[in-house]
Biopython code that builds the backbone (N, CA, C, O; Angstrom):
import numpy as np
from Bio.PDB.StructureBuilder import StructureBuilder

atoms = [
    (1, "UNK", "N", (6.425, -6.840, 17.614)),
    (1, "UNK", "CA", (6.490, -5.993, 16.427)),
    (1, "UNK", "C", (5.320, -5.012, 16.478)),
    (1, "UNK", "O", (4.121, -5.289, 16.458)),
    (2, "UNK", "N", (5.923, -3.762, 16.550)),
    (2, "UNK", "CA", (4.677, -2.514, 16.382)),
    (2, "UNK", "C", (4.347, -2.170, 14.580)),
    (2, "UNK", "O", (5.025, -1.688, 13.673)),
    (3, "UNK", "N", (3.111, -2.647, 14.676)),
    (3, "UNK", "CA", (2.399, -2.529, 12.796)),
    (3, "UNK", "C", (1.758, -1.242, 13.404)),
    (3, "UNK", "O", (1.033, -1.150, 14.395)),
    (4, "UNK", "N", (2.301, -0.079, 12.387)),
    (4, "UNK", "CA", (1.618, 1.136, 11.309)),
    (4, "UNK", "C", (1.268, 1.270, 10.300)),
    (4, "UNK", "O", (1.991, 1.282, 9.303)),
    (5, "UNK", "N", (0.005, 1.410, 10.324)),
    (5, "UNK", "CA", (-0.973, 2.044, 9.326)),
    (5, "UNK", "C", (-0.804, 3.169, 8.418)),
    (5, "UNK", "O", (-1.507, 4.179, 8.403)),
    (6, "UNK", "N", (0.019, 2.956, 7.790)),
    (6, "UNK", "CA", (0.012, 4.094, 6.717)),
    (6, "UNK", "C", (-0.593, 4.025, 5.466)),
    (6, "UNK", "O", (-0.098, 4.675, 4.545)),
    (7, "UNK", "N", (-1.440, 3.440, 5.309)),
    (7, "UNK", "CA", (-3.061, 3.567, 4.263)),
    (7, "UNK", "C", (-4.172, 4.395, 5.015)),
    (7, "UNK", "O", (-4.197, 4.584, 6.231)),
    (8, "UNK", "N", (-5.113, 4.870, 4.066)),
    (8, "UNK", "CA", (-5.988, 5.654, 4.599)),
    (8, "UNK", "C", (-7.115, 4.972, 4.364)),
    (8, "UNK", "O", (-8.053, 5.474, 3.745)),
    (9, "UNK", "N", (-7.133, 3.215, 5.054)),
    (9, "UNK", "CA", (-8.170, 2.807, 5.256)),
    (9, "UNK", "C", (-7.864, 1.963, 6.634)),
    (9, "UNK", "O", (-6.707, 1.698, 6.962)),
    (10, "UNK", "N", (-8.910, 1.599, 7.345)),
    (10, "UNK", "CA", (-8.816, 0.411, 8.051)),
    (10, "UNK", "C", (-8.484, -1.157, 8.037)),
    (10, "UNK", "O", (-9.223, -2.122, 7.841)),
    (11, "UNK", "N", (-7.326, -1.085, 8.269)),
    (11, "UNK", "CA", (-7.393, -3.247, 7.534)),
    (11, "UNK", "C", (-7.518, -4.104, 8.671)),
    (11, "UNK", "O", (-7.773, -4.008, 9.871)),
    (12, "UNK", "N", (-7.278, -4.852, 7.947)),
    (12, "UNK", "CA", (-8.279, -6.389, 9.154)),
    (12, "UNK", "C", (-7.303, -7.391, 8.221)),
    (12, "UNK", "O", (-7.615, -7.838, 7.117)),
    (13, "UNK", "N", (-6.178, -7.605, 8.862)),
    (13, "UNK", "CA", (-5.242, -8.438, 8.594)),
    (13, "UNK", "C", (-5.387, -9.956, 9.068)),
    (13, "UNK", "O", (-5.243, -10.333, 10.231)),
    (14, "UNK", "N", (-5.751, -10.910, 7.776)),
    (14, "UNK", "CA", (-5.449, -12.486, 8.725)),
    (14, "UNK", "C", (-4.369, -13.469, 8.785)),
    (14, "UNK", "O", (-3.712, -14.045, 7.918)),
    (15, "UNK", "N", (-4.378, -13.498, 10.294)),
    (15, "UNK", "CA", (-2.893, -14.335, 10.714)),
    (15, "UNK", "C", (-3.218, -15.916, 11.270)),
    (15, "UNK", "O", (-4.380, -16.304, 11.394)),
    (16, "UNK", "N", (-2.206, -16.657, 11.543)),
    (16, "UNK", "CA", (-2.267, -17.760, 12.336)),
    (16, "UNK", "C", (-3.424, -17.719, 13.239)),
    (16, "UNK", "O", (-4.468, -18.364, 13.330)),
    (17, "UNK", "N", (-2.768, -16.524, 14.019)),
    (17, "UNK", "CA", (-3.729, -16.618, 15.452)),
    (17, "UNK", "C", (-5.432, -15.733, 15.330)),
    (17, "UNK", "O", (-6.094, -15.485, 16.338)),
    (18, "UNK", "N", (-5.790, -15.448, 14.219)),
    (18, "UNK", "CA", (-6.734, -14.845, 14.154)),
    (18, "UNK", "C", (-7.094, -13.515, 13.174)),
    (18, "UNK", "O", (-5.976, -13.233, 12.741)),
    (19, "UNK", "N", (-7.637, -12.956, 12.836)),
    (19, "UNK", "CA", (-7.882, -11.545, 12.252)),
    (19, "UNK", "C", (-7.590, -10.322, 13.456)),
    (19, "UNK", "O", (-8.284, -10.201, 14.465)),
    (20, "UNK", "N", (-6.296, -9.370, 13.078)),
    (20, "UNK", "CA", (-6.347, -8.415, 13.635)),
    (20, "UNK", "C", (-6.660, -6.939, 12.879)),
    (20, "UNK", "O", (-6.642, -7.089, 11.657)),
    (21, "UNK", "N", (-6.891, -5.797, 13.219)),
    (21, "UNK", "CA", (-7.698, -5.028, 12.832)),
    (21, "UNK", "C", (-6.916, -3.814, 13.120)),
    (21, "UNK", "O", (-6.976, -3.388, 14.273)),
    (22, "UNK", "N", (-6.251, -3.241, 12.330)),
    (22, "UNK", "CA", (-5.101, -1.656, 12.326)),
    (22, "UNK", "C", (-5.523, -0.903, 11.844)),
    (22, "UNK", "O", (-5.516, -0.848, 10.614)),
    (23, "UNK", "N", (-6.231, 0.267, 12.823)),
    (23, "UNK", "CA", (-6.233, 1.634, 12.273)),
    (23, "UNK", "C", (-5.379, 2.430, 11.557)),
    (23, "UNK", "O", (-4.229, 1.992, 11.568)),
    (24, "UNK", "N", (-5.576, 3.744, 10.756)),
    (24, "UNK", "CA", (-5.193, 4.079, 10.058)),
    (24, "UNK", "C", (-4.132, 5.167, 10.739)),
    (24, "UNK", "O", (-4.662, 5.540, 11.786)),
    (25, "UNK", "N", (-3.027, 5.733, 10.590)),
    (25, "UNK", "CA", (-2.916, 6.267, 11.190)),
    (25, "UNK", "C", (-2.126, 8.262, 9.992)),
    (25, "UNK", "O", (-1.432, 8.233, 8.976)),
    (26, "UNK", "N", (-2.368, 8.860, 10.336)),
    (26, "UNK", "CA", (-2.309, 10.140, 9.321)),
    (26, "UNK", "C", (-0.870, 11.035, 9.429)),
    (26, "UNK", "O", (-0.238, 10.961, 10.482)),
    (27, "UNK", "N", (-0.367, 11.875, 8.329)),
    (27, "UNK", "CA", (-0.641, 11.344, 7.170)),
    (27, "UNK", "C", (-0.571, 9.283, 6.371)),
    (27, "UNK", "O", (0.014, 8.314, 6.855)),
    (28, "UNK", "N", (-1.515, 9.374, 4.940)),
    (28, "UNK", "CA", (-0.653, 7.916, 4.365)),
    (28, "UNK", "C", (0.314, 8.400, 3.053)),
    (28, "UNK", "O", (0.139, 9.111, 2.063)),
    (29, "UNK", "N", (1.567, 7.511, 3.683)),
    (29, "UNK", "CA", (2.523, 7.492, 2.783)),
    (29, "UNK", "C", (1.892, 7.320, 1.225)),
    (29, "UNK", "O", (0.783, 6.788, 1.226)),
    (30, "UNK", "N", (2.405, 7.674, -0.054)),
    (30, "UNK", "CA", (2.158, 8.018, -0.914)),
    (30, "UNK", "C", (3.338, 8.755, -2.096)),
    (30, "UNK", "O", (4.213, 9.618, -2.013)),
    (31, "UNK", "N", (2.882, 8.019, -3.007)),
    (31, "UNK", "CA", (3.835, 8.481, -4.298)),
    (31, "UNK", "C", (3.476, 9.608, -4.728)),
    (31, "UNK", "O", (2.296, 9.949, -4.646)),
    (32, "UNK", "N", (4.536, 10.502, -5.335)),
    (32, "UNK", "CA", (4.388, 11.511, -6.179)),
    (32, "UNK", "C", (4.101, 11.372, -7.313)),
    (32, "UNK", "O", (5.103, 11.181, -8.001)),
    (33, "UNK", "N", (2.506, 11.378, -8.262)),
    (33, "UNK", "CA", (2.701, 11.145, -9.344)),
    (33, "UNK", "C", (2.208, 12.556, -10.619)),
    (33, "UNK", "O", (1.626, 13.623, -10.427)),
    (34, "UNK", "N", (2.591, 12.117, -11.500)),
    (34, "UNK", "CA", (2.745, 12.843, -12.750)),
    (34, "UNK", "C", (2.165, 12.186, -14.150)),
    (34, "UNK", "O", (2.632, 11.170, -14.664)),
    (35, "UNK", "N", (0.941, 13.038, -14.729)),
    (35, "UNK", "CA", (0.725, 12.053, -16.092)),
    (35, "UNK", "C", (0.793, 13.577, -17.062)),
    (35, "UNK", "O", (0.548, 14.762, -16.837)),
    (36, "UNK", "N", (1.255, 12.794, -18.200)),
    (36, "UNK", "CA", (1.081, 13.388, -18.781)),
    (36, "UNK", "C", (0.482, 12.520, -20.619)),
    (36, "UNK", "O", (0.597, 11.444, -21.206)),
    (37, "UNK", "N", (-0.181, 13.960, -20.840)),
    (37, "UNK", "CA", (-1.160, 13.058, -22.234)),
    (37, "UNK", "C", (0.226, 13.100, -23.167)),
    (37, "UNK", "O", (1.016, 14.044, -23.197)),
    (38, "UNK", "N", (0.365, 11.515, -24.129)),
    (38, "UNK", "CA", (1.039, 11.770, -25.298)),
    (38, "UNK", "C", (0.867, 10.541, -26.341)),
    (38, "UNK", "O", (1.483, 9.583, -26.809)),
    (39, "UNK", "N", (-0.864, 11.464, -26.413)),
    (39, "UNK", "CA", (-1.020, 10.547, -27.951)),
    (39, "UNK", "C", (-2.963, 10.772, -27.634)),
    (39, "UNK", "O", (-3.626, 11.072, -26.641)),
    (40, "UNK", "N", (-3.275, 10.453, -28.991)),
    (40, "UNK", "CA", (-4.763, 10.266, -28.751)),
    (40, "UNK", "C", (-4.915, 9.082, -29.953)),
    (40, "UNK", "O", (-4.254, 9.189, -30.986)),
    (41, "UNK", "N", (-5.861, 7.914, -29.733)),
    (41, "UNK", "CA", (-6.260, 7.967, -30.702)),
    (41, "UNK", "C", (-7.829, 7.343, -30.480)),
    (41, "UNK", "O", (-8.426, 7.095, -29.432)),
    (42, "UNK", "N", (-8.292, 7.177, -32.043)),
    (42, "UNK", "CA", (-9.833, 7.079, -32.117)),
    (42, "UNK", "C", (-10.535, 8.599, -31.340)),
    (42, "UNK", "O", (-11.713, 8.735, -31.007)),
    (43, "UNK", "N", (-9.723, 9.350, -31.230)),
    (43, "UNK", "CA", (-10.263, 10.328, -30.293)),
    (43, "UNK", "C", (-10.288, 10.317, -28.625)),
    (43, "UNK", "O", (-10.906, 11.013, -27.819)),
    (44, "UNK", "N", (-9.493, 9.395, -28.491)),
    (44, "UNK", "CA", (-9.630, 8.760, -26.842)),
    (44, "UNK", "C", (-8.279, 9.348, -26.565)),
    (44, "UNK", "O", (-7.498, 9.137, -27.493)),
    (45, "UNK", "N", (-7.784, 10.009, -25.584)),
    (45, "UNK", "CA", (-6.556, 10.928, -25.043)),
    (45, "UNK", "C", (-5.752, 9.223, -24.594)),
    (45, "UNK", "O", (-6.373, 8.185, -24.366)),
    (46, "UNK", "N", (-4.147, 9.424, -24.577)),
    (46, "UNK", "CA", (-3.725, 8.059, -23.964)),
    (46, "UNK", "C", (-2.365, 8.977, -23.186)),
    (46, "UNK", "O", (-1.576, 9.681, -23.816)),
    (47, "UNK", "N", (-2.346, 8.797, -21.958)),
    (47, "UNK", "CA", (-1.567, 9.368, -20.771)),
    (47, "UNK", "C", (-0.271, 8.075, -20.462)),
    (47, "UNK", "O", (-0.206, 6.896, -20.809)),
    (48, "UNK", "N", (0.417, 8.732, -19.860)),
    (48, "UNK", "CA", (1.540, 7.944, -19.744)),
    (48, "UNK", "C", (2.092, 8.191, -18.001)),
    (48, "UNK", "O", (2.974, 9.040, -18.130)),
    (49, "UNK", "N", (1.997, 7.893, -16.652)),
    (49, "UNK", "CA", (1.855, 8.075, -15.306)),
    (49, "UNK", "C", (3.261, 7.726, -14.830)),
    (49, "UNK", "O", (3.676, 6.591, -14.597)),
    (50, "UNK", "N", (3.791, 8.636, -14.744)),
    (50, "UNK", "CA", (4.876, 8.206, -13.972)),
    (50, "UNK", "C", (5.093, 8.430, -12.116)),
    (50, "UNK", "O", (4.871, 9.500, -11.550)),
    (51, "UNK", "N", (5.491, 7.362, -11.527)),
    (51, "UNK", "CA", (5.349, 7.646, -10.234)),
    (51, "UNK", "C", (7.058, 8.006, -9.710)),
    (51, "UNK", "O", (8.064, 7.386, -10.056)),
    (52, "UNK", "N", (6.983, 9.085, -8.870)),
    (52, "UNK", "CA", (7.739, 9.684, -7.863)),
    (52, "UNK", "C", (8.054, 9.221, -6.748)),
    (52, "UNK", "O", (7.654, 8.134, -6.331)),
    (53, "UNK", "N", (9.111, 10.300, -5.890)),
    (53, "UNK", "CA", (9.297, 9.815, -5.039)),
    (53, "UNK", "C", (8.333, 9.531, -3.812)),
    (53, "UNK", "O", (7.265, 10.104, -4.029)),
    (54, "UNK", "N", (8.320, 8.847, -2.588)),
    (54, "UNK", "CA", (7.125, 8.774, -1.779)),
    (54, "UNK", "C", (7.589, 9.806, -0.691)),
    (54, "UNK", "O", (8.706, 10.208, -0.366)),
    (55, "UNK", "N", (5.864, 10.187, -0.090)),
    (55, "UNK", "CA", (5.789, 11.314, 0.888)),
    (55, "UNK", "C", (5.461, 10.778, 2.143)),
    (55, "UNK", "O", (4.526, 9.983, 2.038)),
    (56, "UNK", "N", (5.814, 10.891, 3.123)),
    (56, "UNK", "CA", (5.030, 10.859, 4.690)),
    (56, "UNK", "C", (5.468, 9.329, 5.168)),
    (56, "UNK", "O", (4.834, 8.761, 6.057)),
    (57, "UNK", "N", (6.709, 8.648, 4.448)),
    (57, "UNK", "CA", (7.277, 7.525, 5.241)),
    (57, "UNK", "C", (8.027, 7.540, 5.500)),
    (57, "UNK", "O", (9.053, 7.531, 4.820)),
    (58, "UNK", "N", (7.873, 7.582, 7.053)),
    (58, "UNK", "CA", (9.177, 7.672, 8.404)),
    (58, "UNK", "C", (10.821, 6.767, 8.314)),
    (58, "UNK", "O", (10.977, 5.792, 7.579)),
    (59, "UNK", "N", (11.169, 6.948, 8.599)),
    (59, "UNK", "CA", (12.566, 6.162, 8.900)),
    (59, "UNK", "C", (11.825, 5.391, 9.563)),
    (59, "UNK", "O", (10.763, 5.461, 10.182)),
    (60, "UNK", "N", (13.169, 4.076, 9.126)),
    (60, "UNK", "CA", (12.975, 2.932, 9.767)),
    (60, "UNK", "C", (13.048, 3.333, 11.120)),
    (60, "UNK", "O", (13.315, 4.477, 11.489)),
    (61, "UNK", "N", (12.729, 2.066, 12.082)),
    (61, "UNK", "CA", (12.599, 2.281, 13.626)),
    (61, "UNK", "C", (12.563, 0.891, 13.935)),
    (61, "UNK", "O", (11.916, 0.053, 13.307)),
    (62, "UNK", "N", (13.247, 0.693, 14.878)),
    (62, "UNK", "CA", (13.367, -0.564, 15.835)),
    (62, "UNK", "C", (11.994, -1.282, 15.840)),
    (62, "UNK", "O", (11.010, -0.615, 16.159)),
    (63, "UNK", "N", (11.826, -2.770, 15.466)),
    (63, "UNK", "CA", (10.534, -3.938, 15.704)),
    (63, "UNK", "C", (9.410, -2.649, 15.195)),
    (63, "UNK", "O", (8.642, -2.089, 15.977)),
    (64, "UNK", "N", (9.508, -2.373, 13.874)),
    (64, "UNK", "CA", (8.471, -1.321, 13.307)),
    (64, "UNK", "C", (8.345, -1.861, 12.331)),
    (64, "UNK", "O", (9.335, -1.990, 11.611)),
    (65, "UNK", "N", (7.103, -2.375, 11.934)),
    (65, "UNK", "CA", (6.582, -2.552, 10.299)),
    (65, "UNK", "C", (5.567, -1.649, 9.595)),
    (65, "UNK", "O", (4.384, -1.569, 9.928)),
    (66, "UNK", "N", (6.295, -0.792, 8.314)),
    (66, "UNK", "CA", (4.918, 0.391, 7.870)),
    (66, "UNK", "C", (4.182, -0.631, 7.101)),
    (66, "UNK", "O", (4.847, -1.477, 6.504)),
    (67, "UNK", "N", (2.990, -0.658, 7.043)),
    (67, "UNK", "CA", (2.042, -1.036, 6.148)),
    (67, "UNK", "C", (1.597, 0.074, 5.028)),
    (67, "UNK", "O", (0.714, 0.767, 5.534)),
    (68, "UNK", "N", (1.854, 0.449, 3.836)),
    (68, "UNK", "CA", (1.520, 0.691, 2.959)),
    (68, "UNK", "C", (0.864, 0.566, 1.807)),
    (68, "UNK", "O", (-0.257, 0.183, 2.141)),
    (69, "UNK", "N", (0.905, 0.672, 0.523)),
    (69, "UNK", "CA", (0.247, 0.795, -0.710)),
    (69, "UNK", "C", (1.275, -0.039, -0.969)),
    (69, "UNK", "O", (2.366, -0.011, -0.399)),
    (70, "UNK", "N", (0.765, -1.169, -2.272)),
    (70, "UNK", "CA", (1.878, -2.164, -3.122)),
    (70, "UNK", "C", (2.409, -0.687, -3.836)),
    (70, "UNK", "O", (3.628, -0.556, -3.951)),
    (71, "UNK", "N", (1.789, 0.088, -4.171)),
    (71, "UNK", "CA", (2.878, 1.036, -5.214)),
    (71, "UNK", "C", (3.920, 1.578, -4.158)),
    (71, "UNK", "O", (5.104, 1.405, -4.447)),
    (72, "UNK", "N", (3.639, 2.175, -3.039)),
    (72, "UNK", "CA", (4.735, 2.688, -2.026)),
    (72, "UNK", "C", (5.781, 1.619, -1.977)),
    (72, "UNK", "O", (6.907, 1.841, -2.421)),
    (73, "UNK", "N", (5.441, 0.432, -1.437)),
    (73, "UNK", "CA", (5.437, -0.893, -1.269)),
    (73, "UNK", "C", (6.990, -1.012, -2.286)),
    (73, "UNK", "O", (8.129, -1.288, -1.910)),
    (74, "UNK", "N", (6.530, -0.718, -3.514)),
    (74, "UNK", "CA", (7.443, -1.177, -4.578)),
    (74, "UNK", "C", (8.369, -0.248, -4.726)),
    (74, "UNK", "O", (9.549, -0.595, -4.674)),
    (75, "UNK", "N", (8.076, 0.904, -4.908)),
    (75, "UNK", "CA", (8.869, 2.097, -4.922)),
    (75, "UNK", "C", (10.271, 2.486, -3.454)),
    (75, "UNK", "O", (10.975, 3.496, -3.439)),
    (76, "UNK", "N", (10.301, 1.471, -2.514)),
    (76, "UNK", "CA", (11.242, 1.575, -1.644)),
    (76, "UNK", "C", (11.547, -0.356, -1.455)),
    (76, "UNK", "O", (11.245, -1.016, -0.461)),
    (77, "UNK", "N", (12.105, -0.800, -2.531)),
    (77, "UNK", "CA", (12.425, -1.974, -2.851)),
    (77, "UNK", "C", (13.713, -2.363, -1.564)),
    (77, "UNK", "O", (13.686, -3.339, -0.815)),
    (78, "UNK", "N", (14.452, -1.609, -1.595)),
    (78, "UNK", "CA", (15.522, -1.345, -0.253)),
    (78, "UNK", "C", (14.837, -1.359, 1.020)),
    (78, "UNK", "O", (15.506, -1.740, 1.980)),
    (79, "UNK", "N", (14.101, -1.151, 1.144)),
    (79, "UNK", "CA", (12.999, -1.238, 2.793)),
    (79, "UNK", "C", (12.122, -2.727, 3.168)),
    (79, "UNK", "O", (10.991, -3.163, 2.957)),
    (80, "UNK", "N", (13.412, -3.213, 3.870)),
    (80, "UNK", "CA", (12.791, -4.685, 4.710)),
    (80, "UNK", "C", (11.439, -4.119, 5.884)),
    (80, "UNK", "O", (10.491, -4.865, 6.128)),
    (81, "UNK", "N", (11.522, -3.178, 6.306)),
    (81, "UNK", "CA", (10.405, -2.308, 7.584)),
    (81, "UNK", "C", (9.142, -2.496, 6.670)),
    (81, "UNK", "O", (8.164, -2.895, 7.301)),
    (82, "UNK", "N", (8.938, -2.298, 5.312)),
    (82, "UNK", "CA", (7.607, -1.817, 4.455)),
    (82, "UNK", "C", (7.091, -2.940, 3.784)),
    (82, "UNK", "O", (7.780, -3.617, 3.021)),
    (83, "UNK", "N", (5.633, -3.221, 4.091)),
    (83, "UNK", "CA", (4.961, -4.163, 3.850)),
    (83, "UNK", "C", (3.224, -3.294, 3.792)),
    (83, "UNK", "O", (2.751, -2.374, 4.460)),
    (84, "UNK", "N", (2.499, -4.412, 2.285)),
    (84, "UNK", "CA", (1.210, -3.999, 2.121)),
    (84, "UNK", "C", (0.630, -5.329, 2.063)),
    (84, "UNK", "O", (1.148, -6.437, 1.921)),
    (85, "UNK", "N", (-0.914, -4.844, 2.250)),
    (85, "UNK", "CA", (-1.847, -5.942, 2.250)),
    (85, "UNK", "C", (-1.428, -7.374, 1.456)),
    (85, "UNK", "O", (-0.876, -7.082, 0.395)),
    (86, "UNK", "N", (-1.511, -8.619, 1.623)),
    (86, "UNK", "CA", (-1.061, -9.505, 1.317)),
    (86, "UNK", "C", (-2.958, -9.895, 0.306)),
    (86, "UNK", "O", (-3.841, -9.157, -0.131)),
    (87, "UNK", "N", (-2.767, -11.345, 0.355)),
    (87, "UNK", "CA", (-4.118, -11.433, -0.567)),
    (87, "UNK", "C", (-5.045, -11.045, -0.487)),
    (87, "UNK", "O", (-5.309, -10.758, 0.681)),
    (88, "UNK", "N", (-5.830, -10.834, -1.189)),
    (88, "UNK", "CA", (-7.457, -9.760, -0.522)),
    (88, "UNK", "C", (-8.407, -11.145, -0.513)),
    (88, "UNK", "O", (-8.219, -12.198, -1.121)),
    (89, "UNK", "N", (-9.504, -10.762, 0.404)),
    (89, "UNK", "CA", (-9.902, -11.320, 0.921)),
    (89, "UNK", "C", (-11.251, -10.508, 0.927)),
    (89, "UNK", "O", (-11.498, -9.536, 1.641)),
    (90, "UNK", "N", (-12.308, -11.254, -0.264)),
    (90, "UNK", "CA", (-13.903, -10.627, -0.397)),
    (90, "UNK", "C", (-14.928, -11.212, -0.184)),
    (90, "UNK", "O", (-15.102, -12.326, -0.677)),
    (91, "UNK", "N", (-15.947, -10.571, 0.668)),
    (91, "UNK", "CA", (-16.966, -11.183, 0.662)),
    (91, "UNK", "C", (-18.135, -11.328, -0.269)),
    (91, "UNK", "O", (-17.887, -11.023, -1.436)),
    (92, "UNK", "N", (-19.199, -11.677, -0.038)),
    (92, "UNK", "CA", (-19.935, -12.529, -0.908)),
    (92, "UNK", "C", (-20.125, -11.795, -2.459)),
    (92, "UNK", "O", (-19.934, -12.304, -3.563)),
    (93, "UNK", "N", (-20.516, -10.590, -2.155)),
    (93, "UNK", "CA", (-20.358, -9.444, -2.890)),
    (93, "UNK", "C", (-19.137, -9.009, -4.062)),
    (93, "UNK", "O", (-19.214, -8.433, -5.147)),
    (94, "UNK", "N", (-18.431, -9.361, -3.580)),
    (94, "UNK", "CA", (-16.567, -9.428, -3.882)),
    (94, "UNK", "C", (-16.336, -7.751, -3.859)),
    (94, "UNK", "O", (-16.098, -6.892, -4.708)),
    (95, "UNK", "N", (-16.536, -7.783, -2.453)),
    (95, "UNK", "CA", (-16.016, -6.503, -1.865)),
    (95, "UNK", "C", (-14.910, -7.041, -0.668)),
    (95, "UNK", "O", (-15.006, -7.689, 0.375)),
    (96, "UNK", "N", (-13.863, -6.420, -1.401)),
    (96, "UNK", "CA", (-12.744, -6.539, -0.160)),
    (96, "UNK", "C", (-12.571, -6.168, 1.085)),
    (96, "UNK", "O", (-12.309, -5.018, 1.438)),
    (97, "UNK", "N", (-12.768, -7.519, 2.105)),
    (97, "UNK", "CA", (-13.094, -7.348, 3.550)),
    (97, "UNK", "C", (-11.632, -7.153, 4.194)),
    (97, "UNK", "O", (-11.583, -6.306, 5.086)),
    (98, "UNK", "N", (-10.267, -7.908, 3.826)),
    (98, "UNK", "CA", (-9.230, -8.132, 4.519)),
    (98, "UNK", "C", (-8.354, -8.428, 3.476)),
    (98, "UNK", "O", (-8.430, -8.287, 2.255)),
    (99, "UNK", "N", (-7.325, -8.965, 4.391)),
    (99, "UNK", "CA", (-6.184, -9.829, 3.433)),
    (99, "UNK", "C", (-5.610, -11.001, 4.173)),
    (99, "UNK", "O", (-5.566, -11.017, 5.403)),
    (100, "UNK", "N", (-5.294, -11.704, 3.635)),
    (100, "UNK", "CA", (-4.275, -12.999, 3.751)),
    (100, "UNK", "C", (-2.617, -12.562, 4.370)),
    (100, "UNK", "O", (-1.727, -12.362, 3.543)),
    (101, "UNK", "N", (-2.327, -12.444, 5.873)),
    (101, "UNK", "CA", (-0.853, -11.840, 5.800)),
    (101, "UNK", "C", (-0.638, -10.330, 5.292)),
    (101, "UNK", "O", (-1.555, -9.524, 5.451)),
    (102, "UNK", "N", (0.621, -9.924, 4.654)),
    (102, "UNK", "CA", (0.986, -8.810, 4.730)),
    (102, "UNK", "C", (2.260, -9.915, 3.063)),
    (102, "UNK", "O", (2.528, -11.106, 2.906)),
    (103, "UNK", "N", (2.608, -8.697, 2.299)),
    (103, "UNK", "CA", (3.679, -8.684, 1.534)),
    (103, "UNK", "C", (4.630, -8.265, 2.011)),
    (103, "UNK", "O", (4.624, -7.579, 3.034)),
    (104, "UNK", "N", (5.899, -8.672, 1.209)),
    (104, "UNK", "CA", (7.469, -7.656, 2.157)),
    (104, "UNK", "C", (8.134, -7.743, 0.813)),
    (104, "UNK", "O", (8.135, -8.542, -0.123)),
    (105, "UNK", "N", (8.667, -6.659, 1.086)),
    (105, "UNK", "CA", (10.403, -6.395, 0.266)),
    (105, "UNK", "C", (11.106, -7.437, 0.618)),
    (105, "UNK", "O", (11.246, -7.732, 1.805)),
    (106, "UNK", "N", (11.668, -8.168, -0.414)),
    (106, "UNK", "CA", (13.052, -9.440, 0.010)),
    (106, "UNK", "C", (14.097, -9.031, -0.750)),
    (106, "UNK", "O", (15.164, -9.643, -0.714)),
]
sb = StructureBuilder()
sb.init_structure("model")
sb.init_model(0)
sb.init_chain("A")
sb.init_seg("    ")
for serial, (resi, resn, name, xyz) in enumerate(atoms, 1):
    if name == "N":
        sb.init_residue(resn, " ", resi, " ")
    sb.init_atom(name, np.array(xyz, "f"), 0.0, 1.0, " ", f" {name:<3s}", serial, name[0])
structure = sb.get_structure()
């Protein structure tokens, strides 16, 4: 199975056999989004975000898994190929070093 990087970070995925480490690769897939303000109160603006369709993810392809964003992730519910970071995984700090696996569309 060939894993692509379509986040615009570096991950460090952990498996059975060890931590592997997938560059990023450009563009990252990504939703179209849209907010718009409708309402304020106490004086505080309150927006309402709606997400679009996604940009820069390829057709499926033979033994190909995209790695994406859970929002991309979710937004192509029909796509067995598209999978994002599975549990995060922080160090001492609780800064996120990795993840646990990968998520999938079922």
């Amino acid at each position: 199975m060939k894993f692509v990087n379509l986040t615009p970070h570096v991950l460090h995925i952990e498996g059975a056999n060890g931590t592997i480490t997938i560059e990023p690769t450009c563009p990252p897939a990504r939703c179209a989004v849209e907010t718009c303000q409708v309402g304020r109160e106490e004086g505080i603006p309150l927006f309402v975000t709606v997400f679009g369709d996604v940009d820069d993810l390829p057709d499926p392809q033979p033994d190909t898994m995209y790695i994406v964003s859970m929002l991309v992730r979710e937004t192509v519910p029909e796509r067995s190929d598209v999978a994002s970071p599975g549990q995060l995984i922080r160090d001492e700090s609780g800064r996120p070093i990795g993840s646990k696996g990968l998520t999938v569309n079922r």
